[in-house]
Backbone bond lengths (Angstrom), bond angles and torsions (degrees), N, CA, C in turn:
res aa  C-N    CA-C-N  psi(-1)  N-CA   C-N-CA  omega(-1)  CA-C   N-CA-C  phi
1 X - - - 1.459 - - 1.521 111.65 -
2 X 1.399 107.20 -20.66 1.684 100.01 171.01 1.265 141.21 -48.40
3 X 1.642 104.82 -27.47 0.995 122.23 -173.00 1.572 121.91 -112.44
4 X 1.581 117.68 -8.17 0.975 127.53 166.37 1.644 125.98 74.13
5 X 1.360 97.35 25.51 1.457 108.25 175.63 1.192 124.19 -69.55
6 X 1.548 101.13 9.50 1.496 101.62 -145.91 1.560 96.93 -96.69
7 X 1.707 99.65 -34.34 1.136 140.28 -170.01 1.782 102.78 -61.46
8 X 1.554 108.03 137.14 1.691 105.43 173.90 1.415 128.80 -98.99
9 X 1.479 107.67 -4.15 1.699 99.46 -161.25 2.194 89.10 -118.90
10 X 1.244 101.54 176.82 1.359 82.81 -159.88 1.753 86.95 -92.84
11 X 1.201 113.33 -23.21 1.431 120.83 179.19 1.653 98.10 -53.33
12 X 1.157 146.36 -72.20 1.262 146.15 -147.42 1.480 97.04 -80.46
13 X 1.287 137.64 -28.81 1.175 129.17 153.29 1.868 130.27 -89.11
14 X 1.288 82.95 26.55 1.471 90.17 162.29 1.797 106.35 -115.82
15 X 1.287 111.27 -44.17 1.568 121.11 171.48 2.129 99.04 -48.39
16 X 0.891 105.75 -52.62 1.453 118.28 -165.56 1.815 100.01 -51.65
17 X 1.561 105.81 -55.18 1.399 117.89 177.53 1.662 101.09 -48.51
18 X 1.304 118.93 -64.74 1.752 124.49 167.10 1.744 116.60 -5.11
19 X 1.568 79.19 -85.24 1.478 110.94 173.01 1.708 124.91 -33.91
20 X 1.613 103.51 -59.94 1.446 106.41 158.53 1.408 120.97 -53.71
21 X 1.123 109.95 -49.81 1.724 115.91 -171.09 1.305 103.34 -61.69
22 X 1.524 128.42 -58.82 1.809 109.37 177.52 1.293 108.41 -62.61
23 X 1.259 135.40 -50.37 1.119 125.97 169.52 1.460 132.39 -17.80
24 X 1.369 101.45 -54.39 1.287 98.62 -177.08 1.410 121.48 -94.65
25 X 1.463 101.51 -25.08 1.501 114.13 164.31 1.930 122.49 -68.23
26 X 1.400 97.40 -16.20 1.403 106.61 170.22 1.301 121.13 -64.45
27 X 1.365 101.86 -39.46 1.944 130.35 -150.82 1.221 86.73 -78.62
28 X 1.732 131.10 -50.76 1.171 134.70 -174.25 1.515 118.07 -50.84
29 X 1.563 97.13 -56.72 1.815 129.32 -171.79 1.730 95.32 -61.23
30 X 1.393 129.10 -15.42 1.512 107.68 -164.09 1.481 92.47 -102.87
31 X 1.532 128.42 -51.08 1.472 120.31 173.78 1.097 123.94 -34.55
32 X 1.809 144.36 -31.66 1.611 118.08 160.09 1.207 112.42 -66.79
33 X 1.616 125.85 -21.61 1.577 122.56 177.99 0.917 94.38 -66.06
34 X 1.298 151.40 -83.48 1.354 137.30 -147.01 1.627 109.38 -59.35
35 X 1.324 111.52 9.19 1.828 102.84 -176.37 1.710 88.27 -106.13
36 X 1.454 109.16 -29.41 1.373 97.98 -174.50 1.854 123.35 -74.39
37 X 1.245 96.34 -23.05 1.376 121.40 174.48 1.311 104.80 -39.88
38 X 1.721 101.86 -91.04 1.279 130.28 171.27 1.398 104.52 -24.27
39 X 1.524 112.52 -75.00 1.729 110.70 -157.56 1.848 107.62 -60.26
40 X 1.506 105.60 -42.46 1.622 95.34 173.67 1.542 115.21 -66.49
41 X 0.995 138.46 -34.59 1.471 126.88 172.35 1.369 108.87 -56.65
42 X 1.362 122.58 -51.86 1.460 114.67 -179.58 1.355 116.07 -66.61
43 X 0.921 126.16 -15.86 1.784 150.61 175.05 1.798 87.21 -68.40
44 X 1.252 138.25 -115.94 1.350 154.34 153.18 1.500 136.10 -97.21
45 X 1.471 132.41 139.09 1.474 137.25 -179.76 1.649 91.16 -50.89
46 X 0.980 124.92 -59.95 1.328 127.58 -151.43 2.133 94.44 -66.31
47 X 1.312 131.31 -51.47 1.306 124.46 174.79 1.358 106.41 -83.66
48 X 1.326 156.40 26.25 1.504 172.38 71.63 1.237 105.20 25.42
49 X 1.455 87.00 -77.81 1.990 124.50 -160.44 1.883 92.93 -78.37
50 X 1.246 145.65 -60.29 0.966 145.05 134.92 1.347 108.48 11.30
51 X 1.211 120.70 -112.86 1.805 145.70 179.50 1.490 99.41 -32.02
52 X 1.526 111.27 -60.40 1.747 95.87 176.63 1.180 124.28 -88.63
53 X 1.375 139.10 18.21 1.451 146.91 132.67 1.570 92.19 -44.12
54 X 1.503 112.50 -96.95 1.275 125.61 -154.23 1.691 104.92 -33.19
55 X 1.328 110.65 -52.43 1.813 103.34 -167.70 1.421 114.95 -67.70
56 X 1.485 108.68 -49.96 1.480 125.50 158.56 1.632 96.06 -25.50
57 X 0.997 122.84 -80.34 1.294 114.80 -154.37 2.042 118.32 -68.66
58 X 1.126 88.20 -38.91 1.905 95.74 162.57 1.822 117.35 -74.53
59 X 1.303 108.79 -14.70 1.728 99.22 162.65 1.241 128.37 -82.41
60 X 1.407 113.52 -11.31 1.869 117.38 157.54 1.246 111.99 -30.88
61 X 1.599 102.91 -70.92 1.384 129.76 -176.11 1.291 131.24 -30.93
62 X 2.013 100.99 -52.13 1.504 122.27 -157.61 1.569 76.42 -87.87
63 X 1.185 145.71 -65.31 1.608 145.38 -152.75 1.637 91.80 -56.29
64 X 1.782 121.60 -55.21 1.708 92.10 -176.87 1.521 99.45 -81.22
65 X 0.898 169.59 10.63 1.611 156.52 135.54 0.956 109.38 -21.47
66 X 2.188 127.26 -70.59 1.493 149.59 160.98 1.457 98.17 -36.60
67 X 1.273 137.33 -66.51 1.472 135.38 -164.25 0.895 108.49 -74.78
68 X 1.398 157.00 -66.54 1.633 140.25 -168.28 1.570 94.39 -38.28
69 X 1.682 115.35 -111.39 1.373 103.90 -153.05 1.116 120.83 -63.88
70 X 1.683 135.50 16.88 1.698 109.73 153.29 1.747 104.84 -73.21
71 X 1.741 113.71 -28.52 1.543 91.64 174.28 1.719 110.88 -91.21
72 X 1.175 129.04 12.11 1.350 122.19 158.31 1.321 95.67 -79.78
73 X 1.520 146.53 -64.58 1.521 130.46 178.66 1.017 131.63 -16.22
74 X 2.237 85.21 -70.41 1.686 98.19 -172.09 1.685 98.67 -129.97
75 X 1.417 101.33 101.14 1.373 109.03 -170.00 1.634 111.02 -77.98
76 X 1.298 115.98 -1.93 1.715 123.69 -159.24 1.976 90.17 -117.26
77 X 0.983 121.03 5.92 1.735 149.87 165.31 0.972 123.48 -126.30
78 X 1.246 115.65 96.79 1.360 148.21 -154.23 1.505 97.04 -121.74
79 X 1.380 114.70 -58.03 1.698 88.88 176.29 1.422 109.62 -86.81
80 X 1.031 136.75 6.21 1.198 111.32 -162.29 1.836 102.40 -88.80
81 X 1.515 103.96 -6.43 1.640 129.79 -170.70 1.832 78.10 -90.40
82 X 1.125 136.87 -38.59 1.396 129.44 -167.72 1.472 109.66 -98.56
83 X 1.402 123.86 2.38 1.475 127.28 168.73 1.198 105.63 -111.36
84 X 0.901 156.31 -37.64 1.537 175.99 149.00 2.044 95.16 -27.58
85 X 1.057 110.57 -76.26 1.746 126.44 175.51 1.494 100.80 -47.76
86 X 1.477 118.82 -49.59 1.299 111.96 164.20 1.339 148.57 -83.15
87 X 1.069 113.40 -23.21 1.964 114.61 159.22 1.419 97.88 -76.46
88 X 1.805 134.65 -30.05 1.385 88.27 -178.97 1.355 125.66 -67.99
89 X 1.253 113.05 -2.19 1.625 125.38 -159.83 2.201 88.95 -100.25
90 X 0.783 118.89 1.59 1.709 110.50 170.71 1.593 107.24 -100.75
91 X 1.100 127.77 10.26 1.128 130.59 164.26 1.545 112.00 -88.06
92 X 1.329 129.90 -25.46 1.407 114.16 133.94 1.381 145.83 0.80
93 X 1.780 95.70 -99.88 1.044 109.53 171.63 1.902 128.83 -51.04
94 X 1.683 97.53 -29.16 1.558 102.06 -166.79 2.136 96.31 -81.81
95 X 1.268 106.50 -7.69 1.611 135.47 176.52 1.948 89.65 -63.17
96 X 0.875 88.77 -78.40 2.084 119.44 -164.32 1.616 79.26 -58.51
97 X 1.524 150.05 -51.88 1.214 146.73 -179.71 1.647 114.47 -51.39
98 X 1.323 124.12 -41.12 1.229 134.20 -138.07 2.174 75.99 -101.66
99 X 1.385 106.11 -63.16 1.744 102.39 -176.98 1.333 114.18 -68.30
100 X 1.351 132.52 -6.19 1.714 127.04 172.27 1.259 82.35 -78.01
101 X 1.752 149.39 -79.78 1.057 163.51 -150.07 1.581 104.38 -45.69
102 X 1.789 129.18 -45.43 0.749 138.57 163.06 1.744 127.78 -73.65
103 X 0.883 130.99 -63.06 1.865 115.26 129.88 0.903 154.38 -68.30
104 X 1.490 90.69 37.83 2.054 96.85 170.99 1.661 104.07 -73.47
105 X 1.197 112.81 153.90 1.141 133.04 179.52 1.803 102.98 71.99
106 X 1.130 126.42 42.81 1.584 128.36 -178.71 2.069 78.89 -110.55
107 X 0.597 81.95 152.58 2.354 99.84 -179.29 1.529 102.81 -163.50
108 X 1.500 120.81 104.44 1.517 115.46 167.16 1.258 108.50 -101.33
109 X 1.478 108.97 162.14 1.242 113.30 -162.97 1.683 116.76 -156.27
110 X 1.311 123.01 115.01 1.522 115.46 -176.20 1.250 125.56 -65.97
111 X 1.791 115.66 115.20 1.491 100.60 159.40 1.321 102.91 -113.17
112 X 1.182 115.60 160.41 1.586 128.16 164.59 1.855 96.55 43.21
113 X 0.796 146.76 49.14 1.525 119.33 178.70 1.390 100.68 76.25
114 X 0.982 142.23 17.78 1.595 117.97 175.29 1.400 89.92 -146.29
115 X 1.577 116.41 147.61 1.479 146.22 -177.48 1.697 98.00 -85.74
116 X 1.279 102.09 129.02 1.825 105.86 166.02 1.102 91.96 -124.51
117 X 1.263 120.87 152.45 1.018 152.89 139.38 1.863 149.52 -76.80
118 X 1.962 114.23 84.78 1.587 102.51 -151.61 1.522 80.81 -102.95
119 X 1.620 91.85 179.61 1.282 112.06 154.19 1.818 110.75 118.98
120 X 1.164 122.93 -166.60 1.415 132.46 179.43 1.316 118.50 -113.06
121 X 1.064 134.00 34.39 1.423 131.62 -167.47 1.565 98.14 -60.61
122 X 1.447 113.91 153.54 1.481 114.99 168.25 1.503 114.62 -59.03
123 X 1.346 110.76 -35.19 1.516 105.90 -170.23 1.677 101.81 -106.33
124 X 1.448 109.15 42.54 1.294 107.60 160.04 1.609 115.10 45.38
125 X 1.663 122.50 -176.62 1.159 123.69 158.89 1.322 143.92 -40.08
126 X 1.326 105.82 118.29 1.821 111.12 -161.45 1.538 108.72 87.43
127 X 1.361 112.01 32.01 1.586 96.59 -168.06 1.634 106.12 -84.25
128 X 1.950 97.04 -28.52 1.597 101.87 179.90 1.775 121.01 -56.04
129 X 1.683 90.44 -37.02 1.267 87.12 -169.94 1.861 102.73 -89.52
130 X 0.860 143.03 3.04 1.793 156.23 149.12 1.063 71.09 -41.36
131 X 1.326 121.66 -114.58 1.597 146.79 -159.95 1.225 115.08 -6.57
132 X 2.023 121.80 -70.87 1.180 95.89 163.85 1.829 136.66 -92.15
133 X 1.031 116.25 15.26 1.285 130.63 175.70 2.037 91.39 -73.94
134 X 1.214 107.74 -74.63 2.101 96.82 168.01 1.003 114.59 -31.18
135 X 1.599 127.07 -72.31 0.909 129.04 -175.90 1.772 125.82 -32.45
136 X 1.952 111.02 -65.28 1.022 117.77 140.60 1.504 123.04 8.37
137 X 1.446 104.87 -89.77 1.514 135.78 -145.97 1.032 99.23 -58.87
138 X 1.791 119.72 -61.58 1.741 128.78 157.69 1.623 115.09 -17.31
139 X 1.284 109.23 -61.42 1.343 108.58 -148.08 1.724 95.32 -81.17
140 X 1.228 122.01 -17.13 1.430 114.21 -153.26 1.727 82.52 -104.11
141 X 1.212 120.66 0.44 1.870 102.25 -169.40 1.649 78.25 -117.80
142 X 0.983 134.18 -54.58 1.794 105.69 154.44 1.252 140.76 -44.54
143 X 1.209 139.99 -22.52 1.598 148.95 134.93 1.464 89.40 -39.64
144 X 1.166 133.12 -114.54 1.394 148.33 -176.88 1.528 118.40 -14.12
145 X 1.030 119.43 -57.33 1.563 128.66 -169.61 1.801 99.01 -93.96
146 X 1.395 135.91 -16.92 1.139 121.38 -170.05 1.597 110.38 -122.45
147 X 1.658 103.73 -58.07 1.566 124.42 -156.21 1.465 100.45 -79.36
148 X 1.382 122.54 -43.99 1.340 126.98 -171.97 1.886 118.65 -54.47
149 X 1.529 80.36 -60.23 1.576 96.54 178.23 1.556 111.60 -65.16
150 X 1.198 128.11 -50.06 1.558 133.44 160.06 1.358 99.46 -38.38
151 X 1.318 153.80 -45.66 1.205 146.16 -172.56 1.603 117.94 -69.18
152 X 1.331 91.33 -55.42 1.702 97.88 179.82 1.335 111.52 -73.17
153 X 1.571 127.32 -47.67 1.795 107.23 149.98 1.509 131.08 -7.56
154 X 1.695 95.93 -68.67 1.975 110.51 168.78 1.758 106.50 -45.97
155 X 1.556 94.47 -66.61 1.863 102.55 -171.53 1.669 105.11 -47.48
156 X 1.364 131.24 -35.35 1.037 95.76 -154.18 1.982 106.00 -102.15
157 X 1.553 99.26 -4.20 1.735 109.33 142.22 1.209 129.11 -32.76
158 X 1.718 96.76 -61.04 1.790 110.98 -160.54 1.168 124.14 -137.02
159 X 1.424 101.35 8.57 1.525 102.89 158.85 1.675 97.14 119.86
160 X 1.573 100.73 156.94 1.412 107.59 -167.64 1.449 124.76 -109.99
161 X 1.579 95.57 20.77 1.174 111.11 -167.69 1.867 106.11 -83.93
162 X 1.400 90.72 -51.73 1.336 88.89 -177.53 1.605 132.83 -67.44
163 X 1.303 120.28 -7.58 1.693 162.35 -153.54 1.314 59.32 -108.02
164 X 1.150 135.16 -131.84 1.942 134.99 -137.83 1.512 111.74 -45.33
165 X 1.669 122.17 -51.46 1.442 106.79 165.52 1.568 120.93 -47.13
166 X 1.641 126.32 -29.39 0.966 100.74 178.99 1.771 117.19 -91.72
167 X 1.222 123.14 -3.96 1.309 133.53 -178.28 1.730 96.04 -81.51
168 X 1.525 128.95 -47.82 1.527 125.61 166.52 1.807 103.86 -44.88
169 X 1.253 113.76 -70.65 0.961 111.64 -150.64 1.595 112.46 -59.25
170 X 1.256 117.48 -42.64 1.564 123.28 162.93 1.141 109.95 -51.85
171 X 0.795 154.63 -75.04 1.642 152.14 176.55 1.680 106.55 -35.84
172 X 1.378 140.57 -50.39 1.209 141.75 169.59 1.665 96.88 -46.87
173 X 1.485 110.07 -63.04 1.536 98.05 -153.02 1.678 99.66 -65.28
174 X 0.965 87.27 -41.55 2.388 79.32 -177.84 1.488 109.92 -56.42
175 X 1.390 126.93 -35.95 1.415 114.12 164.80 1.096 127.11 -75.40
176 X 1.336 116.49 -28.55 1.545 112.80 -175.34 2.134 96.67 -76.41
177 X 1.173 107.19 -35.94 1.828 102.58 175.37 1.349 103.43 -59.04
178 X 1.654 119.10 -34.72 1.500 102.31 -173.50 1.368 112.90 -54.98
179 X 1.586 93.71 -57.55 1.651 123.94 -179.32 1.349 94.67 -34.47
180 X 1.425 132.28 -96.65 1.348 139.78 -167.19 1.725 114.27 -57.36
181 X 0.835 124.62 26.46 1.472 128.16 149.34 1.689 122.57 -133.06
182 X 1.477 95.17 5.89 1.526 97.15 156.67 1.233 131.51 -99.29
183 X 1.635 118.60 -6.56 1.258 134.49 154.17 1.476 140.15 -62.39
């Protein structure tokens, strides 16, 4: 079914091609989230709650991305548009699995104003902040190298209005989550 041979019109096997491609490109895209998850919670509640606001709220999105054209494909498959949206989204958690596993034994702890850092983590000292500094690095050379340019392609189709409302509006919601979880 990946490939949609199954499929007769060239339209439903072009939606189908779609479908696979975020799909699988999703499955990929959610495993550094789940490292970032993990490492900011163990980092602080307050950048935890932060980090999983923000993804939480952009995986609505990526799950109907996967679901429209597998049910424009296969409209008489209905879950398979609702299993598909959902394993790519368990690459997360097995994400958040792979960095507990890699800073286990990291324990911070306040003295005086200053953060120490005990424990055995595999990647030793600074491993939390390794973790999300990679993590980071991923996501911002995908913004840059993928999402950006894919956007302005669209914008310069249909206008450039919506390309800046949506660059405002993302930027509001990550500050206002900062904002409202520092209260």
């Amino acid at each position: 079914f990946t490939r949609g041979s199954d499929l007769a019109s060239l339209e439903a096997r072009r939606a189908n091609r779609v479908a696979m491609l975020l799909f699988f490109s999703l499955l990929i895209h959610n495993f550094p989230e789940g490292l970032a998850v993990a490492a900011s919670a163990l980092e602080s509640d307050q950048l935890g709650m932060t980090v999983t606001v923000g993804i939480m709220i952009h995986n609505i999105p990526e799950g109907i991305a996967i679901a429209i054209p597998c049910l424009k494909a296969r409209p008489d498959s209905p879950w398979l548009s609702f299993i598909l949206a959902s394993v790519s989204g368990l690459a997360e958690p097995a994400g958040a699995f792979v960095s507990l596993i890699f800073l286990r034994g990291v324990e911070r702890r306040q003295t005086g104003g200053s953060v120490v850092q005990e424990g055995d983590a595999i990647g030793g000292e600074g491993a939390l902040e390794n973790v999300l500094a990679f993590v980071a690095g991923i996501m911002i050379t995908v913004s840059f190298l993928e999402l950006f340019p894919e956007a302005k392609r669209h914008a310069e189709k249909s206008g450039w209005k919506a390309y800046y409302a949506g660059l405002v509006a993302g930027f509001i919601v990550m500050i206002a989550t900062e904002f409202g979880m520092s209260l």
